[in-house]
C-alpha positions as CSV (number, residue, x, y, z in Angstrom):
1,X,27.2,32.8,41.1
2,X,28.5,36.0,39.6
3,X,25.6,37.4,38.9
4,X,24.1,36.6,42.3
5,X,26.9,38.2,43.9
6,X,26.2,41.3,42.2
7,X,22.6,41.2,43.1
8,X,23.7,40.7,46.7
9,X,26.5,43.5,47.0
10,X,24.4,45.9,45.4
11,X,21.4,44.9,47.8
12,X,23.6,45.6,50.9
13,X,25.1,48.7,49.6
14,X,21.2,50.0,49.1
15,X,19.6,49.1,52.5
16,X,21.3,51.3,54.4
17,X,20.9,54.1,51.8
18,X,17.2,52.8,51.6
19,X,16.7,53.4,55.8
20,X,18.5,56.5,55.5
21,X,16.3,57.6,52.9
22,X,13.2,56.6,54.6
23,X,14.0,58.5,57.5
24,X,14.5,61.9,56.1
25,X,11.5,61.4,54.5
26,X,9.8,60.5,57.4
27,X,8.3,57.0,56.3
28,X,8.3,53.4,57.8
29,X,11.9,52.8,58.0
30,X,10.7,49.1,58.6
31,X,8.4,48.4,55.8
32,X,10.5,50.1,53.9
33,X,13.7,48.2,53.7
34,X,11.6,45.0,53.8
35,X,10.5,46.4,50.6
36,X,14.2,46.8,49.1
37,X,14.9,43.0,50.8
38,X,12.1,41.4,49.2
39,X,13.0,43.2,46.3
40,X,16.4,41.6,46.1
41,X,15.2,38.3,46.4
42,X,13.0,38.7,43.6
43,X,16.0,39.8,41.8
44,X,17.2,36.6,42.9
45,X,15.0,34.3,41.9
46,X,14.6,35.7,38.7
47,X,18.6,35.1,38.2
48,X,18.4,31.7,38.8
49,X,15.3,31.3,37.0
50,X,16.9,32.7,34.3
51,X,19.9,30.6,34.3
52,X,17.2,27.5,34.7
53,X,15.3,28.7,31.6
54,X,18.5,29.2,29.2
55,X,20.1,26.0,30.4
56,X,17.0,23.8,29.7
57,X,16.6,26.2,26.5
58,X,20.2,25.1,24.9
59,X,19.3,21.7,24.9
60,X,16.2,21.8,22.7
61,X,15.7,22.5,19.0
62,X,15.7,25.9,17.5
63,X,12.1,26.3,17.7
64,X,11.4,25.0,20.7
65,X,14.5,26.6,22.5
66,X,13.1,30.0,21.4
67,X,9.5,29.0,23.1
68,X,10.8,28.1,26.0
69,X,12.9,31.7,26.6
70,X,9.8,33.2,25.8
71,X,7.7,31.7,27.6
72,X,10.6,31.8,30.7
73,X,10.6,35.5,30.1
74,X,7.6,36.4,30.3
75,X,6.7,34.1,33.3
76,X,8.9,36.2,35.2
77,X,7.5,39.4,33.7
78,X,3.8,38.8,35.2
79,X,5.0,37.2,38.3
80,X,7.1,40.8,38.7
81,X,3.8,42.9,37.7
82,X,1.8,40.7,40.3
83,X,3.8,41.6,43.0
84,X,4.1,45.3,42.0
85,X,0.4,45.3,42.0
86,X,0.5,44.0,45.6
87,X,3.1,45.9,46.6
88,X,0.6,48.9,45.4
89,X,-2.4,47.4,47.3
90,X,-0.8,47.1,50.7
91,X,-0.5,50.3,52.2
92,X,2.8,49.8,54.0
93,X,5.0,48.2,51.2
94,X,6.5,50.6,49.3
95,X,6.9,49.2,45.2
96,X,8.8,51.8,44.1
97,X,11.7,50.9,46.5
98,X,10.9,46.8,45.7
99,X,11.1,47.8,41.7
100,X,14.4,49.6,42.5
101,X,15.5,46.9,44.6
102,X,14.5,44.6,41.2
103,X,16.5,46.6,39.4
104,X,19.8,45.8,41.2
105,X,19.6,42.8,38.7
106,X,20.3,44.6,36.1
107,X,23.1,46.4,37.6
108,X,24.6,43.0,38.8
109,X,24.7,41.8,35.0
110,X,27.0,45.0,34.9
111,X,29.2,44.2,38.1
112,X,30.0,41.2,36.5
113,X,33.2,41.4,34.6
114,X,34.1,42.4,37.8
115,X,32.7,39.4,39.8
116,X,34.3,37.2,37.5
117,X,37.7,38.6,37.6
118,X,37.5,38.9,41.2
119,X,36.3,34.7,41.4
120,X,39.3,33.9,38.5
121,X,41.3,35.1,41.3
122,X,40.1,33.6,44.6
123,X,40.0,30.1,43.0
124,X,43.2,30.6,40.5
125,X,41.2,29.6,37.5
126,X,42.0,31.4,34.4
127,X,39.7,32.2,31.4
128,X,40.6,29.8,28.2
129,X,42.0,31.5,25.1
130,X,39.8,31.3,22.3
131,X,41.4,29.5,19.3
132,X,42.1,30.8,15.8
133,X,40.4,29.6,12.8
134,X,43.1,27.6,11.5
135,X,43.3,26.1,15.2
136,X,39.6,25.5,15.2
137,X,39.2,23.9,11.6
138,X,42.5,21.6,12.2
139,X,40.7,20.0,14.8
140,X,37.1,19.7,13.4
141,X,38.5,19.2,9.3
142,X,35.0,17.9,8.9
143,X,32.8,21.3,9.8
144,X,35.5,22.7,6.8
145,X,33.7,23.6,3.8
146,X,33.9,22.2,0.7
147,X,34.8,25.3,-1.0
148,X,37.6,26.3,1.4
149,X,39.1,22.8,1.3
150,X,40.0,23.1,-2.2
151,X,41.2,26.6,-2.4
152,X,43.9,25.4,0.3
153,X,41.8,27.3,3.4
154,X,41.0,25.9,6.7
155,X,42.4,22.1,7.4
């Protein structure tokens, strides 16, 4: 959700910027801000796609898990050159502004500190505090070492 909300904030910051552009280059303010649109759904999809991939991904062996990222990733990676190559082909789309538009993904990943603070907030939920090593191996004695049990570490 935080991530998402990044994409979408930065998407409506950029369309008017994006018509505003197109105009004073003189260009198809239309086409063009359906390119930055559709470009922000990709971004989109490939969030939650993402999310999909890596939650299905932690449930799997090792090996397995790291097949499945891949194979996640790069899905998205030709599915993304497909459509630039269309955008490319069709003489009204613009792909530079849809690869832009792609892009806001990344800079939603780096809104979202923010995003989360701002959601801690609005539904009063707090981050936990992470616990201490003694904390931790007090309440899991049995993930304790051998050799730190009988030099008087951990539990």
């Amino acid at each position: 959700m935080e991530l998402e909300t990044g994409i979408v904030t930065f998407g409506i910051i950029g369309l008017p910027i994006t018509a505003a552009v197109a105009a004073g280059v003189k260009t198809d303010v239309l086409w063009t801000c359906f390119s930055w649109a559709f470009g922000i759904l990709t971004a989109m999809v490939s969030a939650l796609d993402m999310y999909n991939t890596l939650d299905k991904a932690l449930d799997l062996p090792e090996n397995d898990a790291r097949r499945r990222i891949y194979f996640g990733y790069l899905k998205r990676y030709v599915i993304l050159g497909v459509l630039i190559a269309m955008f490319c082909i069709a003489e009204k789309l613009n792909p530079i502004v849809f690869f832009i538009a792609y892009m806001m993904l990344k800079t939603g990943a780096y809104l979202q500190p923010l995003t989360h603070k701002a959601y801690n907030a609005y539904f009063g939920e707090k981050d936990p505090e992470p616990l201490s090593q003694e904390e931790y191996d007090a309440l899991h004695p049995e993930l304790v070492p051998e050799s730190e049990k009988n030099t008087g570490k951990g539990a």
